[in-house]
C-alpha positions as CSV (number, residue, x, y, z in Angstrom):
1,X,103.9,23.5,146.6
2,X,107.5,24.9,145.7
3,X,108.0,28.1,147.1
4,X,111.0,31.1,148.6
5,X,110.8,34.0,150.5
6,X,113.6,36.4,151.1
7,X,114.4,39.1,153.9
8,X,115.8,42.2,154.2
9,X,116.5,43.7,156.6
10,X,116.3,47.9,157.0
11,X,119.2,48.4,159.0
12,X,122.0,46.6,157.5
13,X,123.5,45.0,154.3
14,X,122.0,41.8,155.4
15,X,118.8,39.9,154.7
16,X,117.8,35.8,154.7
17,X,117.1,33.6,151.3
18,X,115.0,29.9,152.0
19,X,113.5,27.8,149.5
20,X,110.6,25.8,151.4
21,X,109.0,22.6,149.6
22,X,105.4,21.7,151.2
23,X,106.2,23.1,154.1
24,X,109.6,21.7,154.6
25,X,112.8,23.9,154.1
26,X,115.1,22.6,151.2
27,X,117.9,25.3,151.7
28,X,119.0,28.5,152.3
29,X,121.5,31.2,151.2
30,X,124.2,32.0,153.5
31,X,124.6,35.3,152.5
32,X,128.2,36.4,154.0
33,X,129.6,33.2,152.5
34,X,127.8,33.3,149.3
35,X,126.9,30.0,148.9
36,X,123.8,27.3,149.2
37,X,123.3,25.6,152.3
38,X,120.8,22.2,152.1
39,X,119.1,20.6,154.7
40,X,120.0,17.5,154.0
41,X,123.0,17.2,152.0
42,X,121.7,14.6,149.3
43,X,119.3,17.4,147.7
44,X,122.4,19.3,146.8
45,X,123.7,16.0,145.0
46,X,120.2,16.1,142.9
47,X,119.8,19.1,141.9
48,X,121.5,22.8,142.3
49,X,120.6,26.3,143.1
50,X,123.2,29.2,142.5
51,X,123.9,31.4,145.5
52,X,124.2,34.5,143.2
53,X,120.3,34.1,142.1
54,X,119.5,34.6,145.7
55,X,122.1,37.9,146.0
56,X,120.6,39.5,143.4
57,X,116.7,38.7,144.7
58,X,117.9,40.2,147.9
59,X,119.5,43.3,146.0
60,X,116.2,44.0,144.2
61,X,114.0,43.3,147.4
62,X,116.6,46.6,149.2
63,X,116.0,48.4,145.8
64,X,112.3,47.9,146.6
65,X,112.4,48.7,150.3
66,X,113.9,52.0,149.6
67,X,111.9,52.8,146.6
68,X,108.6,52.5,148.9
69,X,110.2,54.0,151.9
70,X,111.4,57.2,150.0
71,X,107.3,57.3,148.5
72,X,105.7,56.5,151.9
73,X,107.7,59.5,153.2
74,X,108.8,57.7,156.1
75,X,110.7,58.8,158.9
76,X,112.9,56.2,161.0
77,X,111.9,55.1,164.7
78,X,114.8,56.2,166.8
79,X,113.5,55.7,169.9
80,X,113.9,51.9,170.3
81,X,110.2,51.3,170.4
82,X,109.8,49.8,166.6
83,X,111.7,46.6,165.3
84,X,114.5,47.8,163.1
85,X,113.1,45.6,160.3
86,X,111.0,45.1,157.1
87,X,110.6,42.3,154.8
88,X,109.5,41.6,151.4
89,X,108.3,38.6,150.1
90,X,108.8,39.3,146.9
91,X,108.6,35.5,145.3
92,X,106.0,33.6,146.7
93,X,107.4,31.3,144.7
94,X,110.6,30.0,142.7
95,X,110.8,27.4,140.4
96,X,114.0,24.5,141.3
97,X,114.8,22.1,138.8
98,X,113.9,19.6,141.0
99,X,115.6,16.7,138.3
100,X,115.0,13.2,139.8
101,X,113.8,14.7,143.2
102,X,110.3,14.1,142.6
């Protein structure tokens, strides 16, 4: 199956965007450069994925994080002893026009 998963990560404007397919990953989203990286290059000839999409999943997933922190009343670890991060899968998955891939 066709699915993403997307990170974010508590303690910074950053986060990770993949798009898996049966296991495999197709590409991800370098986020600082704001565009689509593919594992091998020939998918990217076959089909597209707009790096935007992905910026605006991982905008939603910090709106979401924030929204559940402020409800769960949550204080931040401090002392070192926590990991300084949270993620959200938010799609389990994300339909790719896939074209002549398959």
């Amino acid at each position: 199956g066709t699915y993403g998963a997307e990170f974010y990560q508590s303690h910074g404007p950053s986060g990770q965007y993949i798009h898996e397919f049966d296991g495999d990953e197709l590409f991800y989203v370098d986020l600082g450069k704001k565009e689509t990286v593919w594992q091998l290059p020939m998918f990217g000839e076959l089909t597209s994925f707009e790096a935007q999409d992905a910026l605006n999943e991982i905008a939603k997933a910090k709106h979401t994080l924030d929204v559940l922190t402020k409800r769960s009343n949550f204080t931040p670890v401090i002392n070192g002893k926590c990991p300084p991060f949270y993620f959200s899968l938010l799609n389990l998955f994300f339909h790719i026009r896939l074209h002549s891939l398959l």
